[in-house]
N, C-alpha and C positions, 0 to 999 in steps of 0.2 A: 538184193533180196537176201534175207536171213539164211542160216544153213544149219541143220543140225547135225554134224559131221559132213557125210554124204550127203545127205537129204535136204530139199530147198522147205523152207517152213512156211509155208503156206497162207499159213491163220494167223503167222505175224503183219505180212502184207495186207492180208484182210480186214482185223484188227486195224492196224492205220487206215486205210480206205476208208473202212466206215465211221473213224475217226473225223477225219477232212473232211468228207461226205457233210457227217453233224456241222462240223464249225460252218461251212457254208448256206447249210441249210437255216444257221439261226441268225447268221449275221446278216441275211437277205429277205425279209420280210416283203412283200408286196407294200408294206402300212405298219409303223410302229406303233402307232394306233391301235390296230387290230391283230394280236398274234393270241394264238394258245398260250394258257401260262407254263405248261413244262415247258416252252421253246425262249424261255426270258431265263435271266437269272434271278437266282434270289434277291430278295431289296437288301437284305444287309445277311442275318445270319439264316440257316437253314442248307438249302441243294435240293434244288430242280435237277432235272436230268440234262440240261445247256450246262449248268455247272463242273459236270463230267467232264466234256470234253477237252480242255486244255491242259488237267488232271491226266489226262488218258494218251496226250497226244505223248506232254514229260515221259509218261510212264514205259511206252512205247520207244525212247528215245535210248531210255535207260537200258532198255533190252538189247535196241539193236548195238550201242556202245559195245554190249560183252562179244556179239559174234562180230565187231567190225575191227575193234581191236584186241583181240587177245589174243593174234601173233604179234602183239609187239611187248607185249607185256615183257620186263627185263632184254627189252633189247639194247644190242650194242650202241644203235645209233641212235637216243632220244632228241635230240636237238633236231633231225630231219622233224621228226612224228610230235612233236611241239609244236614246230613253225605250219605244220600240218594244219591243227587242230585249231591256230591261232592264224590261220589263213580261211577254215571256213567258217568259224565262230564271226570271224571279222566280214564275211561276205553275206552271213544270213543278218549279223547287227544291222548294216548297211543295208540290205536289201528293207527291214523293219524301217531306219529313217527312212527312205527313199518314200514309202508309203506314210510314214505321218507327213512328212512335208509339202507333199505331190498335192496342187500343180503348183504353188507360189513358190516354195520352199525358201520361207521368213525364217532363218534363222535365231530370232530374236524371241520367236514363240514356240518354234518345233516343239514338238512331244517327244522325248528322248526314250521315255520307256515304252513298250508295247510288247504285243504277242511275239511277233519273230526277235525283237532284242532280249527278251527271258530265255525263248528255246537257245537265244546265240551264247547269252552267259550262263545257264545252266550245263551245256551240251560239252562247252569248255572246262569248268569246273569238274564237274565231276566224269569227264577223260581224263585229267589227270587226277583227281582221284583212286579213279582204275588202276591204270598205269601204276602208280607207286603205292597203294597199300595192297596188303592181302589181303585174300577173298574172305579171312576169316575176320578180321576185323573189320570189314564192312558194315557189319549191323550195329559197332559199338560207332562206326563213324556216323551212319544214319540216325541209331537213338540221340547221340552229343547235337545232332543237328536242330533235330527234334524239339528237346530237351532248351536248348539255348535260345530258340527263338522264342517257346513257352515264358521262358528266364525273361526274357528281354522285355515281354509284351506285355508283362504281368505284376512285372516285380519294380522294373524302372520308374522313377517319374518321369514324367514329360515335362521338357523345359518351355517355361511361359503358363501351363496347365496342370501340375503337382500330381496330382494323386493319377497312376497307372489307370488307363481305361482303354476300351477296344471299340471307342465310337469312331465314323469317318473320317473327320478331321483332326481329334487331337489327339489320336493313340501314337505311339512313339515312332512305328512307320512314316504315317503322316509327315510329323515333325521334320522326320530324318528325309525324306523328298523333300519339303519345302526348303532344310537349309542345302541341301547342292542341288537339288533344280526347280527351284522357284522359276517361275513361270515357260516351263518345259513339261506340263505333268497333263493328267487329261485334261482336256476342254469341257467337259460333263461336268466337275470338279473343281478345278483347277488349285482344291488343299491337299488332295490324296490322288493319288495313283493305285488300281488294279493291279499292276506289274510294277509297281515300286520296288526301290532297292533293297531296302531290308528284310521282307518278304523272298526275295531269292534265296536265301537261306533255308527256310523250308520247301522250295519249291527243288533245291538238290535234292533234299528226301525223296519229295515224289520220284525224281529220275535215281535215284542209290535202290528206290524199290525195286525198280526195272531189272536195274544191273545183276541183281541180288537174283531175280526170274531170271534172268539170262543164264545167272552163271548153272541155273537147277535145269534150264532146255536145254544146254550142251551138255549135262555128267550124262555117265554111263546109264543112269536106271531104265527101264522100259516106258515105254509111252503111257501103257495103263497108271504105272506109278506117279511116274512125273504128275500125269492129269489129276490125279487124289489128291496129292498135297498140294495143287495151286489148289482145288477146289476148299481142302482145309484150311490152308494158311489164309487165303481171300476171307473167307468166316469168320477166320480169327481176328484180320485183319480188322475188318468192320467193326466188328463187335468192340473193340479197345475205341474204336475210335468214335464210335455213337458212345462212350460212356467216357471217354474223356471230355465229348462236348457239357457236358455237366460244368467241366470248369474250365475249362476254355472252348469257346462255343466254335461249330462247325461254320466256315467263311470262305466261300472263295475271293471275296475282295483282299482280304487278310493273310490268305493262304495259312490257315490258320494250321498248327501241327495235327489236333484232331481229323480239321481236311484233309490233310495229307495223305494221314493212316487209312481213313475212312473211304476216301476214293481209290486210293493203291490197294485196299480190298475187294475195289468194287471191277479194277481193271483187270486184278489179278484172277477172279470168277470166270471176268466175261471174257479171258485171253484163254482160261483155261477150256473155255467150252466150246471157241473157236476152235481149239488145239485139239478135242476132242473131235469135234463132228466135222473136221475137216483132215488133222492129219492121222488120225486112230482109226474114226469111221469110213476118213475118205472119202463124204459126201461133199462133191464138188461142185452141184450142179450150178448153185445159186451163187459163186464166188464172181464170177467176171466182174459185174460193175464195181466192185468194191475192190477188186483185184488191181483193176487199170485206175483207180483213184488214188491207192495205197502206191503204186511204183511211181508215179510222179510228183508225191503229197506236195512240199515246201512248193514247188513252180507253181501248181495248181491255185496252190491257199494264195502266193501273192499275186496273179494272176487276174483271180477271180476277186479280189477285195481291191487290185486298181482298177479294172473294168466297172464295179459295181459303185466307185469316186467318182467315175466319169459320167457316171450313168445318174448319178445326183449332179455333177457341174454342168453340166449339157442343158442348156434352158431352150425352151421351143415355146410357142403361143398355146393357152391352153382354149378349151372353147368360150370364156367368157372376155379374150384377148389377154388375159394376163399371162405373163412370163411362169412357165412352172417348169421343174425338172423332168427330162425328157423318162425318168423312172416312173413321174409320178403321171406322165402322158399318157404312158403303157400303160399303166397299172390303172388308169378312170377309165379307159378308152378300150380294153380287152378285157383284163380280167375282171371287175366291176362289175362291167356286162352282161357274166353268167353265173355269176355266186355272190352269194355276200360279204361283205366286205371283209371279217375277220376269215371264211375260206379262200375268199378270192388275194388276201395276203398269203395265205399259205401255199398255193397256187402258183403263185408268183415264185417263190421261196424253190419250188419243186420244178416250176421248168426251168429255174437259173442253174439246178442242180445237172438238168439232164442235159441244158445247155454245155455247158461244161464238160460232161460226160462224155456228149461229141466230141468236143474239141482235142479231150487228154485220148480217145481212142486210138485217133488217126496217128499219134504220136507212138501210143503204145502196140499197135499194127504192124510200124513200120521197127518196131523192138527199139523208141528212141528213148532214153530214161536221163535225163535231167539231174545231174547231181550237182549239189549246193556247197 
């Protein structure tokens, strides 16, 4: 857990909790069929509030970066604090295959990118980042970031398709997946990749935001201060970033730079009002379940997304004799039963959560905390 000097931060734990909390709750649908639309992503450009979270998880990453490493900033022994970072960057990438492959694992089609292989190359990247630049040149390293991949998406042609564009398949990302991992990319897809490789570029941003709140939660100011300017810079944040999508449009597929901005203002409000009503006000009553979500996050997320593989490979008889998935057995045979179909998804979605909830308790009870 976070610390601000002395003090355990609270609302950063929280924050992630209800972080994980989200991803679970959207990747778990009773019925893809029938979900609420804030709980989908956007079709191409825009942001729902599912769009948020992977945004928020980065951003969150970013932060705890400044208080996990900044005793080592200029230390003597960086080659130990290297092989560190490049032992668990390499144990969350791996734990990411582990879950595209699971259960065949065909080499031949794996999906190489995904959610925990971004947090693994991101989390790497920019620790050393930290590590060897100064704190004051950080925003000129996050704008060039910014800035370059703008450059990249806008201004390059696309080879085989000429003229720069920001559609699914032939925008320069696209491209740049298909020539080193042609037939490794999503199965939804299989032209473009979500967490494709050149899109990691703006997705350091998102986590250099973090780092940037990080290094503002550990200065000297008082707490009322601090909470002002996340609350300011969050607004200012947005506001650049709703008005750069004018010309390069807001994307979570894209990880577009506008996104970037625009959710790292959005993370940066709703960290700052955790921060508020929990380490300023000290209203703690409502933290626990978000509390015990947030100290075991990475176990949790992989955890709870191979159980939910299994729970689609798992075939059982349905009532007409045909073969269905034991998810989709539950879900006609209970939840169906007492709500309608687009509730009785949601439903579903809600007791995987609480499910869950059990399960990380008994762990967190016994003070057992899972690190990656």
């Amino acid at each position: 857990m976070a610390e601000t000097k002395n003090e355990r931060l609270l609302s950063l734990d929280v924050f992630r909790g209800i972080t994980i909390l989200g991803m679970i709750l959207v990747n778990n649908p009773g019925s893809w069929s029938n979900v609420y639309s804030p709980l989908l992503h956007a079709k191409w450009n825009g942001c729902t509030p599912t769009d948020l979270i992977f945004p928020f998880f980065l951003f969150i990453v970013g932060v705890t970066t400044t208080f996990s490493l900044s005793k080592y900033r200029n230390s003597d022994n960086n080659r130990e604090v290297i092989f560190r970072l490049v032992r668990r960057s390499l144990t969350i990438f791996l734990l990411g295959i582990f879950l595209s492959g699971f259960p065949y694992f065909d080499l031949s089609i794996i999906r190489i990118p995904g959610v925990l292989q971004r947090i693994a190359l991101v989390y790497f990247f920019v620790s050393i980042i930290f590590l060897f630049v100064k704190k004051e040149n950080l925003i000129y390293v996050t704008s060039a970031l910014l800035l370059l991949y703008w450059g990249l998406m806008t201004l390059v042609p696309v080879p085989g398709f000429g003229t720069p564009n920001l559609e699914p398949s032939t925008n320069l990302g696209a491209w740049f997946d298909r020539l080193l991992l042609d037939g490794h990319l999503w199965s939804s897809s299989k032209t473009w990749d979500p967490e494709g490789l050149l899109s990691t570029i703006p997705a350091m941003g998102t986590t250099l935001l973090g780092v940037l709140t990080g290094y503002w939660l550990r200065s000297d100011n008082d707490k009322t201060t601090k909470t002002v300017w996340m609350f300011f810079y969050g607004i200012v944040l947005m506001a650049i970033g709703y008005s750069w999508d004018f010309w390069f449009p807001i994307n979570k597929s894209l990880w577009t730079s506008s996104y970037v901005v625009y959710t790292g203002g959005l993370a940066l409000v709703f960290l700052a009002f955790c921060y508020w009503l929990i380490d300023v006000q000290d209203k703690k009553w409502w933290i626990k379940p978000f509390h015990i979500y947030g100290t075991n996050a990475i176990v949790v997320f992989f955890l709870s997304s191979l159980v939910a593989k299994l729970l689609y490979l798992i075939k059982v008889t349905g009532a007409n004799g045909e073969a269905i998935s034991l998810k989709g057995y539950i879900f006609n045979n209970a939840y169906l039963q007492i709500a309608s179909p687009i509730n009785a998804s949601l439903l579903f979605a809600i007791s995987y959560i609480l499910i869950w909830l059990f399960i990380i308790w008994l762990l967190y009870r016994k003070q057992i905390f899972i690190k990656v």
